[in-house]
Phi, psi and omega in degrees: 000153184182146186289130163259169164290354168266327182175228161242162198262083190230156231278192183246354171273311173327280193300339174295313165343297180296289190310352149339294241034040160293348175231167174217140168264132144267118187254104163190194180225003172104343179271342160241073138299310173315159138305159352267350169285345189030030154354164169270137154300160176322303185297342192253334168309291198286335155314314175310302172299315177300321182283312174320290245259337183067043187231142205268156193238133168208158152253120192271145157244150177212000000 
C-alpha cells in the first residue's frame, strides 16, 4: 500500500482480505492518546486484545 497522487494505493491481496474478513484494521493518527480520552496506542491496544484472547502477541515485520 502506498500514497499516489491519486490517493492511497491499496494492494488487491488486502482487499480480498478484507472482503473475507480475515483482517481487522487500526485506523488512527494518534490523537486520541491525549487527554481527555486517553486510548491505547496501537500496540498497548493490541497487547491487550492478544492478552484477552490467550494469543502470544509478536511482530512481523516483512
Amino acid at each position: 500500500m502506498r500514497m499516489t497522487e491519486y490517493g492511497i494505493n491499496v494492494s488487491n491481496d488486502l482487499l480480498t482480505q478484507l472482503e473475507e474478513e480475515q483482517v481487522v484494521l487500526f485506523l488512527g493518527a494518534g490523537i486520541s492518546k491525549l487527554a481527555p480520552s486517553n486510548l491505547p496506542d496501537f500496540i498497548k491496544l493490541t497487547k491487550g486484545i492478544c492478552k484477552e484472547a490467550g494469543v502470544l502477541f509478536q511482530i512481523n515485520c516483512r
